[in-house]
N, C-alpha and C positions, 0 to 999 in steps of 0.2 A: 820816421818809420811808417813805411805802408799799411792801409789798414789792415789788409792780409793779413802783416807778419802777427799782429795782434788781435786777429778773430778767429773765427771756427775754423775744422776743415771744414763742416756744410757745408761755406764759402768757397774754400778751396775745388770741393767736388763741383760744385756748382759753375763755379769755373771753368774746370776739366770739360763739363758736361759740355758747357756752352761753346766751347774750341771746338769740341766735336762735332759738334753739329752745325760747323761752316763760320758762327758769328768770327767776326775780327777782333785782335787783342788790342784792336782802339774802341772799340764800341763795350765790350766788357769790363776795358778799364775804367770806363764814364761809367757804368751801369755801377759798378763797386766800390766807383772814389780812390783807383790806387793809379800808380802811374803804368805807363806800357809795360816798363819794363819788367816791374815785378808778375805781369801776366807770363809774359818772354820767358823769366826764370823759372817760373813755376811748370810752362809746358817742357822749358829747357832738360827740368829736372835739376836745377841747380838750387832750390828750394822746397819745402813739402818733399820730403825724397820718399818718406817714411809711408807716407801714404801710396795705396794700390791707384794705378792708372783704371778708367771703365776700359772692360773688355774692348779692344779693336782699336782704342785711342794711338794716334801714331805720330809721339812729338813730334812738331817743326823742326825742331832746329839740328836734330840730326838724320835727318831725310836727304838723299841726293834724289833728284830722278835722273834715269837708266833711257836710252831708247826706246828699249822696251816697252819702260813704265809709261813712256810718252805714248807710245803705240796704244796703250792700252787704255789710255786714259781717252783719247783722239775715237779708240773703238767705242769706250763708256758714250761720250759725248754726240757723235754717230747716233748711237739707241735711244737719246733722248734724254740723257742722266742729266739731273740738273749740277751745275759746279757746285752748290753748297754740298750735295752728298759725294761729289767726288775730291772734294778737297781734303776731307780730313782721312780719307780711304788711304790718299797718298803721300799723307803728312803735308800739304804745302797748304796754300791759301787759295781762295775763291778768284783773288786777282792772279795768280799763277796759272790756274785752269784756264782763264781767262785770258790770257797772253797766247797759253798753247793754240785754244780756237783759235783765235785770232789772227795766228801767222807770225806774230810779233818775236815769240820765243821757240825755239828747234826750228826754225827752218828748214836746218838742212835733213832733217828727218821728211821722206816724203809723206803726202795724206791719201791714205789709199781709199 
């Protein structure tokens, strides 16, 4: 058993918090002694269900991006945004952001 499943929520929030704010659920799960994937479950919502998300929190694992969302994110990064604050804006990760700049991921979306 993960230590999660047998400590606080404070942990749990704290958690929450720290996805939010860009860190990776490999660096969170060293920081709290559990493995990846109960961080996974937890942002999944297949775990902690009972507890409230913090305002604006926007699980990974059921996020697609849109065109759109790529547009928008490509606008974000344009103005200067850094990927940790636009990562968790649009549920994905800091290396997702990271792909989009890069060319590597939507290519076929052009960069205006």
């Amino acid at each position: 058993m993960d230590a999660v499943a047998r400590d606080t929520e404070a942990n749990v929030f704290a958690i929450l918090a720290l996805l939010h704010k860009g860190y990776s659920a490999k660096s969170i799960a060293k920081q709290f002694g559990v493995s990846r994937q109960t961080i996974h479950d937890i942002t999944g919502g297949r775990t902690w269900t009972r507890l409230a998300r913090p305002e604006g929190f926007a699980p990974r694992t059921n996020r697609k991006l849109t065109e759109a969302r790529v547009q928008e994110i490509r606008a974000l990064l344009a103005a200067g945004h850094p990927n940790t604050a636009i990562a968790p804006q649009f549920g994905v990760t800091r290396t997702t952001i990271h792909a989009i700049a890069s060319g590597r991921t939507w290519r076929r979306i052009s960069r205006k």
